[in-house]
C-alpha positions as CSV (number, residue, x, y, z in Angstrom):
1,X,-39.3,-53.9,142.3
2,X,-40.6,-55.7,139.3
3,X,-39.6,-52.2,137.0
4,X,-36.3,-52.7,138.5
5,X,-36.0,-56.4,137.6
6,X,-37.1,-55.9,134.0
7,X,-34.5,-53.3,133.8
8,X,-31.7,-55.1,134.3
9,X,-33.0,-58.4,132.0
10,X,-33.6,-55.7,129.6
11,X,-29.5,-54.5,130.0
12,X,-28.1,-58.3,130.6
13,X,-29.9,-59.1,127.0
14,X,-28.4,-55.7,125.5
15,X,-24.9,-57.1,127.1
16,X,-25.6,-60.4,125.9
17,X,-26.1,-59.6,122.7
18,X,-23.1,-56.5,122.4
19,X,-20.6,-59.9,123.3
20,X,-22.3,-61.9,120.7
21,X,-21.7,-59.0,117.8
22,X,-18.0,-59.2,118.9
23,X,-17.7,-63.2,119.7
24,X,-18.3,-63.9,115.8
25,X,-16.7,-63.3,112.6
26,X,-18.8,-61.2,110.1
27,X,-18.0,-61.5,106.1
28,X,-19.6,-57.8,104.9
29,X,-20.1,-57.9,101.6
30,X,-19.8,-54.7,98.5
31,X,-22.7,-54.7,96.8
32,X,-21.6,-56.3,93.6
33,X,-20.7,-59.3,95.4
34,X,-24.1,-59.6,97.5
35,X,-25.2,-63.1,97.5
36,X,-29.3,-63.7,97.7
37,X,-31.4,-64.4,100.1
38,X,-35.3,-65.7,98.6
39,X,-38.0,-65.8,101.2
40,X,-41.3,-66.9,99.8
41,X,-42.1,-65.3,96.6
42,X,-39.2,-62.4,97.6
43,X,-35.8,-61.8,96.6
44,X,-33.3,-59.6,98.8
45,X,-29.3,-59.1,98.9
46,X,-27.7,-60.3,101.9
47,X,-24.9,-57.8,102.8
48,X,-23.1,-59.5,105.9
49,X,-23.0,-63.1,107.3
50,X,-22.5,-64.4,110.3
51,X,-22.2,-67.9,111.7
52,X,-25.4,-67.0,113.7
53,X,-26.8,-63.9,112.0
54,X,-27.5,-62.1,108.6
55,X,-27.9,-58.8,107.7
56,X,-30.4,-58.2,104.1
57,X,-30.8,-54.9,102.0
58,X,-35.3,-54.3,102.9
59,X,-36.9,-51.2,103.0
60,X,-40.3,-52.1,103.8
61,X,-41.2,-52.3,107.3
62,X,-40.5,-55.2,109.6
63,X,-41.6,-55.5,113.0
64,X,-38.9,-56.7,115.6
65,X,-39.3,-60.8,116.4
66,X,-40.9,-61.3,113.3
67,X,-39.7,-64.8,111.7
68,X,-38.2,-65.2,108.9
69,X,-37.2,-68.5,106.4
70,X,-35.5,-68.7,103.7
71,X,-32.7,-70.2,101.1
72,X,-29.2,-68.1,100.7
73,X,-28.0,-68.4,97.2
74,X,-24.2,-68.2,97.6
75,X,-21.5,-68.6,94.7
76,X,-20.6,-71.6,96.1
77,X,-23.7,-73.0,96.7
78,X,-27.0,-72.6,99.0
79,X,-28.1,-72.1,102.6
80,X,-31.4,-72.3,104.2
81,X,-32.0,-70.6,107.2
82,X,-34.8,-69.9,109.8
83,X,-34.7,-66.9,112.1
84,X,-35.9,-63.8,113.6
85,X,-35.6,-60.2,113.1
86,X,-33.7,-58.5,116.2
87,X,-33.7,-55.0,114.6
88,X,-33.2,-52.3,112.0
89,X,-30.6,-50.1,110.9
90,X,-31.4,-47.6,107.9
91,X,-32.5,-49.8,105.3
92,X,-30.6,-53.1,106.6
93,X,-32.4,-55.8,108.7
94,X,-30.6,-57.8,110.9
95,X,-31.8,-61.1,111.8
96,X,-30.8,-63.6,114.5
97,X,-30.3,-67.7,112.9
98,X,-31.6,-70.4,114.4
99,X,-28.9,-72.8,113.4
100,X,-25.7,-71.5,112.6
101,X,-24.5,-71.2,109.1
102,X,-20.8,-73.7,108.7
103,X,-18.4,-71.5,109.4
104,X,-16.6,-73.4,106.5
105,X,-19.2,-72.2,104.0
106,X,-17.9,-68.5,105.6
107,X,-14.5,-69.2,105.3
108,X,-15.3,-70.5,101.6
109,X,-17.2,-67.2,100.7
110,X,-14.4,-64.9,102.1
111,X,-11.6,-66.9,100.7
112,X,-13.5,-66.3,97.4
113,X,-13.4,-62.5,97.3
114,X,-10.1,-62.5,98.4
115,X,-9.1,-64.0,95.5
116,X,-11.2,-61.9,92.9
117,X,-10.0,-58.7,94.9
118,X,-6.3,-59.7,95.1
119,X,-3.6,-57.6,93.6
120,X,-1.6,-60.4,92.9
């Protein structure tokens, strides 16, 4: 009985979290244009953001929940940001926020590279 509750928690937080990847807009980033992320004495390249998640460029090992704080370094300006680590996918790490960043900042960002990559 218990196996059978954890099982479904296990697939409602899977579910929970599939909606959540679809529910928010996501600004992915080519790598010329990756702004920084500096945690502690370490520097890393964001590649995506998120209102309520990030994704940065690590190849060392990370264990899954593992917290994580630290100070985006936009064009337009910075962001700190407190988290966790939800997973890994090749050499990407994807962490969950605590607080969301302003969508405005987002909007800002993408609004940005639209203009450098216009054909206007």
């Amino acid at each position: 009985m218990e196996q059978k509750k954890s099982q479904q928690q296990a697939q409602d937080t899977d579910q929970e979290e599939e909606e959540q990847k679809r529910s928010f807009f996501r600004l992915r980033y080519l790598e010329q244009d990756m702004p920084f992320i500096v945690c502690g004495n370490s520097t890393f390249k964001v590649c995506e953001v998120s209102e309520h998640g990030i994704r940065i460029s690590v190849k060392d090992k990370v264990e899954p929940e593992e917290p994580v704080a630290g100070t985006i370094q936009f064009e337009s300006g910075v962001w700190e940001i407190q988290g966790r680590t939800i997973r890994r996918e090749e050499d990407e790490l994807i962490i969950q926020l605590f607080q969301p960043i302003e969508l405005k900042l987002i909007n800002g960002e993408q609004l940005r590279l639209r203009r450098k990559y216009s054909r206007d």
